[in-house]
gemmi code that builds the backbone of each chain (N, CA, C; Angstrom):
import gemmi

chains = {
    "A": [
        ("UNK", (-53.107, -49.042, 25.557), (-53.620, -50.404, 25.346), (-52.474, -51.393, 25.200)),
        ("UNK", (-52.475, -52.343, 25.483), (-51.723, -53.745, 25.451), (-52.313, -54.536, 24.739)),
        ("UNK", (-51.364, -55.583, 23.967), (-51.497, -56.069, 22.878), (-50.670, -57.710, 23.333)),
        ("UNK", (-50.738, -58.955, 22.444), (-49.637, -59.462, 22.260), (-49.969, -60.611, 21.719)),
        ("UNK", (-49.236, -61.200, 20.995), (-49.430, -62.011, 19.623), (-48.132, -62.829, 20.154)),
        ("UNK", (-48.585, -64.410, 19.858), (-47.926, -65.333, 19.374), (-47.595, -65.795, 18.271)),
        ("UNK", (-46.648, -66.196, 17.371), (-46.296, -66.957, 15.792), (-45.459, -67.866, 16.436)),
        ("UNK", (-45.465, -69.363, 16.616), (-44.946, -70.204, 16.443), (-43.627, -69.507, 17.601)),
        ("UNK", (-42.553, -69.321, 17.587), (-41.192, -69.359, 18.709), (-40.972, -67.821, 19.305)),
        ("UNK", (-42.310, -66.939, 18.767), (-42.067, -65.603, 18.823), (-43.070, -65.009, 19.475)),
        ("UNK", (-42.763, -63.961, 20.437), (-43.985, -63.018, 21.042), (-43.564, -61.452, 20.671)),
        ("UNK", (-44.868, -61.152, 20.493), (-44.403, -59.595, 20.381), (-45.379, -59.441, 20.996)),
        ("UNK", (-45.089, -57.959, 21.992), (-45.947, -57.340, 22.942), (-45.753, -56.250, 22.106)),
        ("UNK", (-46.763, -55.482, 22.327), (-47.634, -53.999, 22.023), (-48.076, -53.085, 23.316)),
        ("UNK", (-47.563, -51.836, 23.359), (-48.386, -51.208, 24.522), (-47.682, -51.177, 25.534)),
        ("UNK", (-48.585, -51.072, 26.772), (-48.121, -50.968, 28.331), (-48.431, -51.890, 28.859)),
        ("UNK", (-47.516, -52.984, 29.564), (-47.773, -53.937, 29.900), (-47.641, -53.932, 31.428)),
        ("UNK", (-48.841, -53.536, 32.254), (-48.997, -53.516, 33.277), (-49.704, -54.272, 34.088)),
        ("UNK", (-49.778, -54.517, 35.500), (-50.376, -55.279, 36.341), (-51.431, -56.184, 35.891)),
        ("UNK", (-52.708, -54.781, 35.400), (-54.074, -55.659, 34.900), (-53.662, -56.052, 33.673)),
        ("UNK", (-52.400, -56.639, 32.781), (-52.578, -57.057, 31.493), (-51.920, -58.496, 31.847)),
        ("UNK", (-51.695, -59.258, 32.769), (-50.984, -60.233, 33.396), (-51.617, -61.479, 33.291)),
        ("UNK", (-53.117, -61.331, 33.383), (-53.627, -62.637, 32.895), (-53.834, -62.851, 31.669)),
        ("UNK", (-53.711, -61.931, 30.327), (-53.526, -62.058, 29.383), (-52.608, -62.442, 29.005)),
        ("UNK", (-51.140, -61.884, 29.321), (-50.311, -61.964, 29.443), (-49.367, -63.369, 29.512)),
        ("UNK", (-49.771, -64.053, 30.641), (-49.480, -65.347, 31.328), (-50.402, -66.207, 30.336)),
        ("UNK", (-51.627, -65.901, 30.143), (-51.933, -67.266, 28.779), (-50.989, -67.681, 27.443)),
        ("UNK", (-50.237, -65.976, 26.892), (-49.471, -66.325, 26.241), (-48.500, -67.626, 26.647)),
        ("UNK", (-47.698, -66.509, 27.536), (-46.791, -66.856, 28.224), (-46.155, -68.888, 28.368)),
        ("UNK", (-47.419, -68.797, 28.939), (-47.619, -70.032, 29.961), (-47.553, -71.779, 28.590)),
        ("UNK", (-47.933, -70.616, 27.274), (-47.904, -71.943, 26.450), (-46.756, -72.171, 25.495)),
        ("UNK", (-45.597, -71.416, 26.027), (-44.138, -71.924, 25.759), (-43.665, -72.796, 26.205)),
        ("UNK", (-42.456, -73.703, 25.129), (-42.605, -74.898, 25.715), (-40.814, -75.190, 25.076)),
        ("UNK", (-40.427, -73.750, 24.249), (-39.011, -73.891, 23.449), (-38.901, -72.568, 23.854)),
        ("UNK", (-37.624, -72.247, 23.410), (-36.969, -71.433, 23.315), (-37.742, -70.089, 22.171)),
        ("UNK", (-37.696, -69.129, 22.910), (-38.708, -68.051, 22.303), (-38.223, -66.463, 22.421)),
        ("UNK", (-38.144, -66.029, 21.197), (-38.157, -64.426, 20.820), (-38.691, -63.919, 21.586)),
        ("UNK", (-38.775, -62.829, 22.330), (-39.955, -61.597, 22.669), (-39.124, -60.493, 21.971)),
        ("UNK", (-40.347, -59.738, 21.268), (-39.974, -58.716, 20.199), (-40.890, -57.421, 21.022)),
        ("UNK", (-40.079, -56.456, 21.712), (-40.517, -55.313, 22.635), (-40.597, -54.186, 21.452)),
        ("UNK", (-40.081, -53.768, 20.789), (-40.394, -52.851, 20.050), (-41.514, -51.697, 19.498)),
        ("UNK", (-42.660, -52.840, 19.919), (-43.772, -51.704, 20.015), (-44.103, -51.671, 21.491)),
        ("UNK", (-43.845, -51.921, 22.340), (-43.930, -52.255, 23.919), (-43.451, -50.826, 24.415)),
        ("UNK", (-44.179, -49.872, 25.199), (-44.170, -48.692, 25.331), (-43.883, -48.941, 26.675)),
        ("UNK", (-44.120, -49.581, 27.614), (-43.925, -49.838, 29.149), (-43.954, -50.376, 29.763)),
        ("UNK", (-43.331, -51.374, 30.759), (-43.365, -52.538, 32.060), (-43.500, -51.780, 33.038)),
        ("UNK", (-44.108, -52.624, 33.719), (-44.197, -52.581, 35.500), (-43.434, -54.150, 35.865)),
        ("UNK", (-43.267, -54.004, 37.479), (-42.622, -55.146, 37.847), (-43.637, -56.690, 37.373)),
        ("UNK", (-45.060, -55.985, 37.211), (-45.886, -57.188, 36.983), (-45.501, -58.087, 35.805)),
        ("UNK", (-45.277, -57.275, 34.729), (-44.656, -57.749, 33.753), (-43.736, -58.444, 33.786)),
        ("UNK", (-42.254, -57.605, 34.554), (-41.378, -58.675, 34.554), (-41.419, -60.131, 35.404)),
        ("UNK", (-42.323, -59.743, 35.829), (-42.606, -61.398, 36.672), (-43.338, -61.987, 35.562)),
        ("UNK", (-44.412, -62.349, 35.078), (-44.379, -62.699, 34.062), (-42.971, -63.454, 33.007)),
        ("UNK", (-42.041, -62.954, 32.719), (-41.115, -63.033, 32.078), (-40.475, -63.895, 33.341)),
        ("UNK", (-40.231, -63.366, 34.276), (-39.316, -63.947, 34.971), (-39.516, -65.801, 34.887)),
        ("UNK", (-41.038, -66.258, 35.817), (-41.754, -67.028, 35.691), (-41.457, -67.979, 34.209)),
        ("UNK", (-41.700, -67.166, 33.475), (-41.425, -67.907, 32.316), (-40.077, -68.555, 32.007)),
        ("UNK", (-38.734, -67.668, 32.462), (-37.652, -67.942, 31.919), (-37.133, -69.073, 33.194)),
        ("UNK", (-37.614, -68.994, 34.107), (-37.157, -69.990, 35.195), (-38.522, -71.450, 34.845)),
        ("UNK", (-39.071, -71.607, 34.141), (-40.220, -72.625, 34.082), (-38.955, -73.274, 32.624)),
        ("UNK", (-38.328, -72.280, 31.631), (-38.566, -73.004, 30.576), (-37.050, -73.635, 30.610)),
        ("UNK", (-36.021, -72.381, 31.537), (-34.391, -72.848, 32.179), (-34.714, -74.347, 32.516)),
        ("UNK", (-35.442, -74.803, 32.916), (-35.647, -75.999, 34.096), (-35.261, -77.090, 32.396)),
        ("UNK", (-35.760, -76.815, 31.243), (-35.252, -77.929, 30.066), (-34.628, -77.294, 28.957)),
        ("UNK", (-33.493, -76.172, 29.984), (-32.568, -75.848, 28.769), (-33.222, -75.326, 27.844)),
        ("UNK", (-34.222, -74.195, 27.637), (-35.215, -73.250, 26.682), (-34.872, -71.722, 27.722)),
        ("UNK", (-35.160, -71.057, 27.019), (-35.206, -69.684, 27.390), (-35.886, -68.661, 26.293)),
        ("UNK", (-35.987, -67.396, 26.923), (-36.985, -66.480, 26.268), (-35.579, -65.703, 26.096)),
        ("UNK", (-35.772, -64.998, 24.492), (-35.075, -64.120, 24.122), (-35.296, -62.530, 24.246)),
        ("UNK", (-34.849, -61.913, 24.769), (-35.831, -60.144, 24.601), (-35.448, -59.292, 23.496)),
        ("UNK", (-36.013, -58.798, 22.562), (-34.953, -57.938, 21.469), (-36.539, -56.561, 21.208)),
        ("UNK", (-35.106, -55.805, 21.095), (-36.132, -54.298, 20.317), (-36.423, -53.759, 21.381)),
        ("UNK", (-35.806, -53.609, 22.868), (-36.586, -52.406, 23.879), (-35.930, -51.447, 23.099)),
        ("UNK", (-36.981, -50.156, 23.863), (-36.734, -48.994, 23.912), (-35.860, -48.596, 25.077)),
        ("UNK", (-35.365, -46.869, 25.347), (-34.329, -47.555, 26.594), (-34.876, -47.150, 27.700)),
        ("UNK", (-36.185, -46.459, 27.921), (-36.836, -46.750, 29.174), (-37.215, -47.907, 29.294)),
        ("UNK", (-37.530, -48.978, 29.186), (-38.073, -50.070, 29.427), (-36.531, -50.986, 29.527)),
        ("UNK", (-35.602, -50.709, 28.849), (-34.336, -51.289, 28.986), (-33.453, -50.925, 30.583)),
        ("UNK", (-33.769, -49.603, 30.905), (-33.616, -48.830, 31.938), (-34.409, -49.902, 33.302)),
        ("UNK", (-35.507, -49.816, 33.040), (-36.307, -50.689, 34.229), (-35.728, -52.335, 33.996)),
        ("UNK", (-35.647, -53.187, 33.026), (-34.662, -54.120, 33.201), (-33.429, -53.822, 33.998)),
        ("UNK", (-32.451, -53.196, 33.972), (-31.436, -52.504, 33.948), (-31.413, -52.288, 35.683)),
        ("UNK", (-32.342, -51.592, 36.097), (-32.361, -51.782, 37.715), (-33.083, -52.686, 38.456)),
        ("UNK", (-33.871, -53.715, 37.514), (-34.269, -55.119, 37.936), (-32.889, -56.210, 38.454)),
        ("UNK", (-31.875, -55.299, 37.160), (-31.076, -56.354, 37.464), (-31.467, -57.773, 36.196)),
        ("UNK", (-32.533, -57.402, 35.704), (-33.068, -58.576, 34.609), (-32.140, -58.742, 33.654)),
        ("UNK", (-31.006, -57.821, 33.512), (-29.756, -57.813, 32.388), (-29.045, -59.172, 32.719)),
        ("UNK", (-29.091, -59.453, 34.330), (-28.489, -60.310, 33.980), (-29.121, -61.808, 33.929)),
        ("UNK", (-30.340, -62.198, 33.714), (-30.901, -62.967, 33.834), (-31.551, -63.711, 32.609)),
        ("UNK", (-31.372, -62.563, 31.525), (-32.077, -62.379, 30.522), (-30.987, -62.341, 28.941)),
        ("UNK", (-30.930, -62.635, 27.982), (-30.334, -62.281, 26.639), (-31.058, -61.037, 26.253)),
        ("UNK", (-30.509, -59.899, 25.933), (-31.502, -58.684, 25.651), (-30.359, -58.473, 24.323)),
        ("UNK", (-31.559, -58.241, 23.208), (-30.522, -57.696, 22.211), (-31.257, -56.828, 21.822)),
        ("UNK", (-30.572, -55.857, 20.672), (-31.045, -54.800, 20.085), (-32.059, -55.093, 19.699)),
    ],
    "B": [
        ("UNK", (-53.705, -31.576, 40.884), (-54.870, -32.546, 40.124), (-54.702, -33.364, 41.201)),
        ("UNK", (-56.831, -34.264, 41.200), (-56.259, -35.433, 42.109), (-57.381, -35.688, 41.692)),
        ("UNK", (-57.626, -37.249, 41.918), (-58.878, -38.299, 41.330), (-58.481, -39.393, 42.527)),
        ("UNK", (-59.609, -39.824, 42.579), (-59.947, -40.899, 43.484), (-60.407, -42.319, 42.344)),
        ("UNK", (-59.547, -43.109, 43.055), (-59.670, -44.467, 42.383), (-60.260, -45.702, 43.092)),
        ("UNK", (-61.504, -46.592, 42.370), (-61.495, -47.784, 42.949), (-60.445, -48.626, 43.640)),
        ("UNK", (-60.383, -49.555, 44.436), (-59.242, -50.416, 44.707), (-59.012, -51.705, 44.206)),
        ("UNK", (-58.507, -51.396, 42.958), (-58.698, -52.905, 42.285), (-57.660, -52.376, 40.781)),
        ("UNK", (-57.560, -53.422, 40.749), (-56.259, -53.839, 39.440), (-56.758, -52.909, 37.977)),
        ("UNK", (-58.254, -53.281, 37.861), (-58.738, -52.898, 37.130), (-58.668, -51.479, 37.000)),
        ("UNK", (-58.519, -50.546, 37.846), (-58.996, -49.282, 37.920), (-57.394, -48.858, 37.541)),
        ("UNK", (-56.601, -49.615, 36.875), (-55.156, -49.278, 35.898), (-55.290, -48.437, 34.878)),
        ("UNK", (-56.140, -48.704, 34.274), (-56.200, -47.634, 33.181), (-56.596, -46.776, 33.191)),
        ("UNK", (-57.569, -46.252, 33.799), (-58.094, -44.735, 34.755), (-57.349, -44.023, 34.779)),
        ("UNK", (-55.968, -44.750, 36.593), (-54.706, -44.241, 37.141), (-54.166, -44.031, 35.787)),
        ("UNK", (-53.769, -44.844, 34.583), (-52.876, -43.814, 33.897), (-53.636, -42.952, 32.513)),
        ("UNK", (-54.888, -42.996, 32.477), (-55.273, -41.567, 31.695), (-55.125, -40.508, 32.482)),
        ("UNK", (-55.443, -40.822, 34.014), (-55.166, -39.348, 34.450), (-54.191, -38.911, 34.770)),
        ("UNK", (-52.927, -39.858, 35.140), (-51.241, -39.883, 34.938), (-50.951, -38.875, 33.527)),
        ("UNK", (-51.875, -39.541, 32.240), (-51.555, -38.695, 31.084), (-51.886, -37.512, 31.044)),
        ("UNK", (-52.858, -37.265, 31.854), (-53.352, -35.687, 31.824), (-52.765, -34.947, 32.618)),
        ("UNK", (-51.845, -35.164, 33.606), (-51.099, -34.944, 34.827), (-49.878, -34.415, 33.620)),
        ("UNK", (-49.518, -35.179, 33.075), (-48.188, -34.649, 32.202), (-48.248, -34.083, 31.582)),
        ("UNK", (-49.001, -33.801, 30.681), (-49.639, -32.995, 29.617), (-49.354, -31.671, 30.262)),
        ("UNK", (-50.630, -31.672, 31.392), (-50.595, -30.331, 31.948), (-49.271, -29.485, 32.656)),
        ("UNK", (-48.906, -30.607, 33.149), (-47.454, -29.627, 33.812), (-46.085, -30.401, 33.151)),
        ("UNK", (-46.431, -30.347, 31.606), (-45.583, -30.636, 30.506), (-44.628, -31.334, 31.294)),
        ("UNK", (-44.548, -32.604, 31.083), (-43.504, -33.591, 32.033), (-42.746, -34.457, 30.651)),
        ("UNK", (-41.508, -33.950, 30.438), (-41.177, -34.895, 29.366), (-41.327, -36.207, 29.627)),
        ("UNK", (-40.794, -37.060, 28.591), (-41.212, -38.459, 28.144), (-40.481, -39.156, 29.236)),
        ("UNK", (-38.996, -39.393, 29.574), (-38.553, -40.219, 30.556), (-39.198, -39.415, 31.813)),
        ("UNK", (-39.383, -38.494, 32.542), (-39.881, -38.642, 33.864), (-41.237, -39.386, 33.759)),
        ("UNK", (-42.470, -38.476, 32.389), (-43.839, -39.397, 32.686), (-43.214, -40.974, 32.764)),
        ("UNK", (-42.524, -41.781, 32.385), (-42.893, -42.926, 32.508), (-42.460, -43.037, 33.483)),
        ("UNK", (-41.297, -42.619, 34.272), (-40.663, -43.180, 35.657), (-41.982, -43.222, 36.444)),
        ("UNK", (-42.971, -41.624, 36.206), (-43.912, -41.477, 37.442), (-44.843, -42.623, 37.035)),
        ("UNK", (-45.506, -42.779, 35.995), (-46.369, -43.507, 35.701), (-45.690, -44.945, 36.730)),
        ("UNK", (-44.748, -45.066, 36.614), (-44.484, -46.619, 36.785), (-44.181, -46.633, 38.609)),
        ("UNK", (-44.202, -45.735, 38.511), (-43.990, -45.867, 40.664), (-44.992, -45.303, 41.465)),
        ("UNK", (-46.283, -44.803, 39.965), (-48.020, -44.873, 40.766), (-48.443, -46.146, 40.525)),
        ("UNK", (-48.081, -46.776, 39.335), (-48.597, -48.444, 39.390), (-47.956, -49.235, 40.503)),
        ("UNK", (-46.787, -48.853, 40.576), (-46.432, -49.988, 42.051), (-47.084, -49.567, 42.940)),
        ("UNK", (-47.205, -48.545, 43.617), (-47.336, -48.298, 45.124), (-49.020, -48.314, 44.801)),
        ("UNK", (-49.681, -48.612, 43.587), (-50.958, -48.165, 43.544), (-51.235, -49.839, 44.105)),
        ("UNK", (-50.179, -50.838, 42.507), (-51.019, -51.893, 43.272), (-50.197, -52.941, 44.759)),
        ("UNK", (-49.338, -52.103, 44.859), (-48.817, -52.493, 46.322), (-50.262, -52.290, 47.464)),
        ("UNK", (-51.043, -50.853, 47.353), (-51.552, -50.918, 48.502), (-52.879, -51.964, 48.207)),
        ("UNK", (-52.993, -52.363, 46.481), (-54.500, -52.785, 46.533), (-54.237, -54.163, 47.247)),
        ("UNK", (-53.012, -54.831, 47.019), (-53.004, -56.088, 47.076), (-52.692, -56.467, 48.807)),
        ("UNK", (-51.970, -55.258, 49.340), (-51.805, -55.866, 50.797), (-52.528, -54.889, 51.877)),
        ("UNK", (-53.840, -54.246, 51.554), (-54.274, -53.523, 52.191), (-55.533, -53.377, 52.106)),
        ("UNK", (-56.079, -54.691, 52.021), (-57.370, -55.297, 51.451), (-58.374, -54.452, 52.581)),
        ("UNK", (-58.230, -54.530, 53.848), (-59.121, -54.187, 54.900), (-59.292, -51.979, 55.232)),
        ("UNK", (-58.422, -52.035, 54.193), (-58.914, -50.269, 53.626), (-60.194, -49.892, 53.275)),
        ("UNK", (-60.096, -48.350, 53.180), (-61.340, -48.036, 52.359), (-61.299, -48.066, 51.670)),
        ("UNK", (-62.768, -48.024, 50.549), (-62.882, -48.386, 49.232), (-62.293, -47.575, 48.238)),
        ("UNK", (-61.548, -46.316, 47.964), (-60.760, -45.557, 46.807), (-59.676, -45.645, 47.672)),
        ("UNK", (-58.645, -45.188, 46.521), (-57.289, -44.871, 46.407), (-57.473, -43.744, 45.919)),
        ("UNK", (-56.625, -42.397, 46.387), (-56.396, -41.273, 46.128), (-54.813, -40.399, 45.464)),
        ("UNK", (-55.364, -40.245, 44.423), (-53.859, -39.841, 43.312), (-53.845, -38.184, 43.503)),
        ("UNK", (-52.840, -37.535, 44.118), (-52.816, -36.377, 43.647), (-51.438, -35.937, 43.392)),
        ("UNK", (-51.463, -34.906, 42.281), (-50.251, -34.684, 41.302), (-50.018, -33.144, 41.621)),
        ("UNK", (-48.784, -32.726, 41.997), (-48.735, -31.315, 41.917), (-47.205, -31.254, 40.668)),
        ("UNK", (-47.466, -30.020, 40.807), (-46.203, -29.628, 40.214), (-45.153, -28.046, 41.145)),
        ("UNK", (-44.107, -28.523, 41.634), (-43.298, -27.257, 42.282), (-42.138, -26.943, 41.958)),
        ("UNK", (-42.168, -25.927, 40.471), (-40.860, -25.107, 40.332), (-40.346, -27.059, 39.281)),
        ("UNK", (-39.037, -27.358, 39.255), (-38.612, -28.031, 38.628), (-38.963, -29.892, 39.528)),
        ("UNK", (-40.094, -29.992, 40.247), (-40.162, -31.112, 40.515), (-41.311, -31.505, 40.692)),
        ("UNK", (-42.049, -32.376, 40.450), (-43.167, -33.194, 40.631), (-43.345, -34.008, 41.893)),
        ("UNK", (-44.625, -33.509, 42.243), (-44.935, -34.511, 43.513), (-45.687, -35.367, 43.378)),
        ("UNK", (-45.813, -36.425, 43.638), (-47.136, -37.194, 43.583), (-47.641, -38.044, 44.958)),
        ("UNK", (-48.573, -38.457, 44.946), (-48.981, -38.479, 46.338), (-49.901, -39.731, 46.363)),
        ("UNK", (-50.103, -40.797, 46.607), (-50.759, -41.986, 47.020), (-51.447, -41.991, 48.241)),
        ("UNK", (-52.932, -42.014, 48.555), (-53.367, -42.200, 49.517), (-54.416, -42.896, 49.992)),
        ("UNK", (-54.038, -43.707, 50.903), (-55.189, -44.948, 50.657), (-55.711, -44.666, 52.868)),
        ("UNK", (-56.654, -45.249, 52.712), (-57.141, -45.533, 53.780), (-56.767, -47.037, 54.296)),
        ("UNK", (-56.208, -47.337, 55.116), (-55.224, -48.442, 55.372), (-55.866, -49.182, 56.670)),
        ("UNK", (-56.013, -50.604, 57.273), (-56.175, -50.965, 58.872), (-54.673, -50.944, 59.590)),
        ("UNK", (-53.783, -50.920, 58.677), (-52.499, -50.842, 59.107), (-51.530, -50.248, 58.324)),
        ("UNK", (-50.643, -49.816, 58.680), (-49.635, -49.227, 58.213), (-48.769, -50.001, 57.229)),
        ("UNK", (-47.919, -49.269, 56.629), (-46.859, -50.124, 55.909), (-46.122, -48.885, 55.351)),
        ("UNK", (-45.019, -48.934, 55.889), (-43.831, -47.961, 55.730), (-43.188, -48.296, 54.119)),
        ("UNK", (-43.583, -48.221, 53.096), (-42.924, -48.596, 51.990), (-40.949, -48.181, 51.616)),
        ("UNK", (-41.000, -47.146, 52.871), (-39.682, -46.552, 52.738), (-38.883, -47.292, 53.543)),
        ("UNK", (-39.142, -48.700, 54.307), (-38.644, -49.262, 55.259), (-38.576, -50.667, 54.582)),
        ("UNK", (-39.254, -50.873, 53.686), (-39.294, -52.356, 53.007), (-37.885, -52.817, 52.754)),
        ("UNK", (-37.661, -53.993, 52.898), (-36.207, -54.848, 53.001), (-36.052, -54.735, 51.121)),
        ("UNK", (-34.589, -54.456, 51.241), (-34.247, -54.457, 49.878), (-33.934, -55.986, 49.261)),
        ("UNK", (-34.174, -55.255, 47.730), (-34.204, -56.814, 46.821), (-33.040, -57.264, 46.616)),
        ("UNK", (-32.405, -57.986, 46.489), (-30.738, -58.428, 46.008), (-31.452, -59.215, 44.575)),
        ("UNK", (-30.549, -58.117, 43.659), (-31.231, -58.068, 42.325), (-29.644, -58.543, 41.827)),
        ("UNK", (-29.129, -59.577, 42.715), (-27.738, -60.205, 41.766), (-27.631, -61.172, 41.936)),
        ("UNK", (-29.239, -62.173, 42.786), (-29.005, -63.390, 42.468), (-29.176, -64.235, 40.766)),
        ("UNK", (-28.669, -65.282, 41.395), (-29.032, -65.990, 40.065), (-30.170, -66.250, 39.152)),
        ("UNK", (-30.924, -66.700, 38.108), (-32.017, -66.752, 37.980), (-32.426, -67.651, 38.878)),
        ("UNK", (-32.190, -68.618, 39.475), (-32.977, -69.713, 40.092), (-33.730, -69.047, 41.435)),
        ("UNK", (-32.869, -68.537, 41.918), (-33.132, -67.654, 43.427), (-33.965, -66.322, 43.063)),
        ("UNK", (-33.898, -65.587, 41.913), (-34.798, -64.354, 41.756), (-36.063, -64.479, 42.253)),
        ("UNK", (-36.775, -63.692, 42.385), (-38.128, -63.840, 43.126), (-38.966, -62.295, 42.453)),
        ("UNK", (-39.733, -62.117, 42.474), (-40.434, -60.882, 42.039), (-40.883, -60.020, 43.203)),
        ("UNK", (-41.120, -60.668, 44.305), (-41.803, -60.101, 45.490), (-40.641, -58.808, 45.907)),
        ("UNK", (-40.893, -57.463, 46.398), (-40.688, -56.525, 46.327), (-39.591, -55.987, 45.566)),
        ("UNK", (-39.911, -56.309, 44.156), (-38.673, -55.789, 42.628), (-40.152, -54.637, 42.483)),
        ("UNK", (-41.593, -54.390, 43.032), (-42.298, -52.742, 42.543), (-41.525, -52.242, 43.354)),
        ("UNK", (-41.438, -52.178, 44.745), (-40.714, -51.184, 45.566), (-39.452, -50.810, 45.359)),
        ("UNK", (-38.993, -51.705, 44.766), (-37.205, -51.546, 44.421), (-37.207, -50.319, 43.092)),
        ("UNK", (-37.850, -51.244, 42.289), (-37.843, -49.852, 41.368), (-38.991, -48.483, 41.427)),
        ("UNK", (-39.809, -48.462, 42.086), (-39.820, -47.299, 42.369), (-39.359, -46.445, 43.575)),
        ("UNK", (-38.274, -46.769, 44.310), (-37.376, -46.091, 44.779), (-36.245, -45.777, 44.179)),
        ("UNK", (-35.947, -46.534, 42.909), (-34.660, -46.031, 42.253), (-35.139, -45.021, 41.412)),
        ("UNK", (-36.361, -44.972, 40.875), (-36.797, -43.911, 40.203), (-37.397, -42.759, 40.769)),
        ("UNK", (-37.810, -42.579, 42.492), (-38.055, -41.534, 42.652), (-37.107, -40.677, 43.125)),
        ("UNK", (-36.494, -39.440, 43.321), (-35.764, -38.865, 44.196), (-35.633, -38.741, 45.475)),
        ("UNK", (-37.169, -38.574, 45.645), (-37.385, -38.863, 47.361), (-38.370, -39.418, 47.450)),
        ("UNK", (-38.508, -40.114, 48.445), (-40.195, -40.732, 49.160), (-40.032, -41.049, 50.326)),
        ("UNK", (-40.982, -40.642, 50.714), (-41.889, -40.444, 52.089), (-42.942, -41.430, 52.107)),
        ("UNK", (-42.943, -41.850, 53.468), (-44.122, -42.286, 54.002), (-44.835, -41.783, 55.220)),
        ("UNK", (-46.021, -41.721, 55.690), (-46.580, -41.051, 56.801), (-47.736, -41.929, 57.050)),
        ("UNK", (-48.029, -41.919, 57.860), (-49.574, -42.471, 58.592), (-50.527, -41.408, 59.232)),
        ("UNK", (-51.480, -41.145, 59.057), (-51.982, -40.096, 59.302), (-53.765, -40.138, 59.548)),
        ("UNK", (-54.148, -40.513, 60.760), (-56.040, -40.323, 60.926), (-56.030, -41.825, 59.649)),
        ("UNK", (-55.743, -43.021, 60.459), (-56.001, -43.987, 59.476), (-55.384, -44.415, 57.829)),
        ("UNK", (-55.173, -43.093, 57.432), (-54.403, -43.167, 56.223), (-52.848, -43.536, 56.099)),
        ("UNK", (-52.474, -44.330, 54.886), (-51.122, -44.241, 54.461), (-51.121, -43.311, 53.562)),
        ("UNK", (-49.809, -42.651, 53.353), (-49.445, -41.741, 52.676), (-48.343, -41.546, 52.187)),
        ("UNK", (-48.102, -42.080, 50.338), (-46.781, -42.573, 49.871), (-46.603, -40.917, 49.535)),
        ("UNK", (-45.787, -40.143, 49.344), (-45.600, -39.151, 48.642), (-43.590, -39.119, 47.547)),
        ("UNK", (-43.838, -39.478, 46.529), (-42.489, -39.682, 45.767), (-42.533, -38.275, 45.019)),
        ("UNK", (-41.408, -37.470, 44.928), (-41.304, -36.260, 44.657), (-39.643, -36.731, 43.552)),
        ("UNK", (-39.943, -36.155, 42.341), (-38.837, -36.631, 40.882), (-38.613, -34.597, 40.922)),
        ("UNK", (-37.201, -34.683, 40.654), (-36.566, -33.546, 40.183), (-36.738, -33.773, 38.767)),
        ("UNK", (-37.604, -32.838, 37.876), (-37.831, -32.642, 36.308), (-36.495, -32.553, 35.696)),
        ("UNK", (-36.525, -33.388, 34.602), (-35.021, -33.022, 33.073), (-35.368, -31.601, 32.925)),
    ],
}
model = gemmi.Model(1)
for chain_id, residues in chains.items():
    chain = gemmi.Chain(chain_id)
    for i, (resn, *xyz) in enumerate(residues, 1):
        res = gemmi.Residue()
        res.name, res.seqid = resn, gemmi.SeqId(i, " ")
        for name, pos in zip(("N", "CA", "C"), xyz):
            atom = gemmi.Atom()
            atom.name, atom.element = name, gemmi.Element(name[0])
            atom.pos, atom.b_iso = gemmi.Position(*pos), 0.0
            res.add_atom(atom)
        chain.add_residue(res)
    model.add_chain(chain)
structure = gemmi.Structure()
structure.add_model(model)
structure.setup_entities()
């Protein structure tokens, strides 16, 4: 199951965040408007759907100097960043 | 093992309970299940989304041989699509230039060992085969 919660500058995802969780996903998403946490830590799995999602986001919010932060993967999911190439696109911290 | 799937986004969570039962059974540690899990969701929803004029299931079957896993995608297709021929992503542009459009195929070719494609009596036929930890 997939999960994901907004607080004010912060997202945390829950679960497997795959293809069919994208329009959920993107409502979060879509109502950033600053510079924002994503807290992966309970986030068990991406697909590329996901990272589009993210991607989308970080090129919508670049455009006024905001960006999405990533912290807490696990290192399969750090791994699939990692051959996205999203390392370098992205701030990923522990 | 093999199950037949609707063709639709929705039918995600199905593909991976029976992904989970696939591992279980031919005990697949934790980093391969997810590699496989994650390169049946691409090629699953690669074929739903550009292979609309198919038949109605998608077909998952999972073997296991000696230290490697096969898995097998098979859809009924009006046309082909060589997934092993798809133009690679240049995953070192900048953010402005990134694009998402074929980053499923990219990574599930870095995660499988081998893959195949075939056409066969109407069908496509992804088959990605992972050497087990």
């Amino acid at each position: 199951m997939f999960s994901i919660t907004q607080q004010e500058n912060e997202v945390r995802l829950s679960g497997r965040f795959d293809a069919s969780q994208v329009p959920a996903a993107s409502e979060v998403f879509d109502r950033l408007t600053k510079t924002a946490q994503v807290d992966f830590h309970d986030l068990e799995y991406i697909s590329s759907a996901g990272l589009g999602v993210l991607l989308k986001t970080q090129k919508r919010l670049g455009a006024s100097g905001q960006k999405l932060v990533l912290t807490g993967m696990n290192k399969l999911v750090r791994d699939v960043f990692r051959i996205a190439r999203f390392d370098l696109v992205f701030e990923i911290m522990d | 093992m093999e199950q037949q799937f609707p063709r639709q986004i929705a039918a995600l969570g199905d593909v991976f309970a029976f992904l989970d039962g696939c591992m279980a059974a031919f005990q697949v540690g934790e980093a391969d299940a997810f590699a496989l899990r994650l390169v049946v969701e691409e090629f699953f929803t690669n074929v739903v989304k550009y292979s609309r004029n198919g038949s109605e299931s998608i077909l998952l079957r999972v073997s296991r041989r000696d230290k490697q896993l096969v898995v097998e995608i098979v859809a009924g297709s009006g046309e082909p699509f060589d997934v092993t021929q798809a133009p690679q992503v240049d995953t070192m542009l900048p953010l402005e230039q990134r694009k998402v459009g074929g980053l499923g195929i990219h990574l599930a070719r870095n995660l499988c060992d081998s893959l195949e494609y075939r056409y066969e009596n109407g069908q496509s036929i992804i088959t990605c085969t992972k050497n087990l930890e």
